[in-house]
C-alpha positions in Angstrom: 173.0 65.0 -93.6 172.7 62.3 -96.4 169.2 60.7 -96.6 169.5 58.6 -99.3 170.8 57.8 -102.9 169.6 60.1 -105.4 170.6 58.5 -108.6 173.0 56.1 -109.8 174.5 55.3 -113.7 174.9 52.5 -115.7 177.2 53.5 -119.0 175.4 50.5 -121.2 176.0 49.9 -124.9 172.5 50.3 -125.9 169.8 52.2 -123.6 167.3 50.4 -125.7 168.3 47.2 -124.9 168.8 47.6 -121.8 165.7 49.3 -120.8 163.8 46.4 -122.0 165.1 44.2 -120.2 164.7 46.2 -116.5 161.1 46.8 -117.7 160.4 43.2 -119.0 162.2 40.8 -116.0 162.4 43.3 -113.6 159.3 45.8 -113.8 161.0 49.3 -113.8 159.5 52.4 -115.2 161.2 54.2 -118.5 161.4 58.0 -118.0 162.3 59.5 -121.1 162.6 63.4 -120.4 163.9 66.1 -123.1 167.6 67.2 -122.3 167.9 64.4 -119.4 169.2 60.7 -119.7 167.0 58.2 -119.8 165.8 56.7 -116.3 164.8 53.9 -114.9 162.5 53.9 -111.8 161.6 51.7 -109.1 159.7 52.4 -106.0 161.4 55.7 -105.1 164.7 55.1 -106.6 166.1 55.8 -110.0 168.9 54.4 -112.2 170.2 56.9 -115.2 171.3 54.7 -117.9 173.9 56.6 -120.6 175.0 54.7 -123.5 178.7 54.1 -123.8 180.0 57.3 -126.0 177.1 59.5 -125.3 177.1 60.7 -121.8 175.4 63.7 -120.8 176.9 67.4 -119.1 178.1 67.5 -116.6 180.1 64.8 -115.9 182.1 63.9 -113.1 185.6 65.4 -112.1 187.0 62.1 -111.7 185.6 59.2 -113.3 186.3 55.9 -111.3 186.0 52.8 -111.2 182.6 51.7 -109.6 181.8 48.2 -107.9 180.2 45.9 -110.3 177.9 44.1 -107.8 174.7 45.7 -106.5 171.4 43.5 -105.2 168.3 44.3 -105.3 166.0 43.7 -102.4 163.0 41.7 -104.4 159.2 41.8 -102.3 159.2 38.1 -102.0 162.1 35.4 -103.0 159.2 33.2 -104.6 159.9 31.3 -108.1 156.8 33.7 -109.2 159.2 36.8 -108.8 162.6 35.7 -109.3 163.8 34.9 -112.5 165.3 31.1 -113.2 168.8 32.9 -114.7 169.2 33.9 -111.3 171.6 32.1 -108.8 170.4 28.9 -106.9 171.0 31.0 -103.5 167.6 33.0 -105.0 165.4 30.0 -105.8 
């Protein structure tokens, strides 16, 4: 029975750059572990984040095509919390 989502990916161009920016707008957690990709946690989930070229073993059978679109469900939709790059719908 599935209970939840363990992980998901993002293959980015630069894990540094990208990092920075889920830790600065969005508050996640960097875990940086020897022989594991780099993570990004929030609450009790966790994005891996592999940089384009430099994906880690073992990789999937069949790599696919994966939505592009995934929301987040923010604590409050205030202008405090939500960034103004956002769309209007969120402010």
């Amino acid at each position: 029975m599935i209970t939840g989502i363990d992980h998901f990916v993002l293959t980015v161009r630069s894990v540094e750059d990208t990092c920075a920016f889920y830790q600065r707008v969005l508050g996640f957690k960097r875990l940086d572990e020897p022989d594991r990709p780099t993570a990004l946690l929030f609450g009790t989930q966790k994005i891996n984040v592999h940089e384009a070229g430099h994906t880690f073993e073992p990789k999937a059978r069949r790599r696919r095509r994966a939505p592009r679109i995934f929301a987040w469900s923010p604590r409050a939709r205030s202008r405090r919390y939500v960034p103004a790059w956002l769309p209007m719908a969120w402010r």
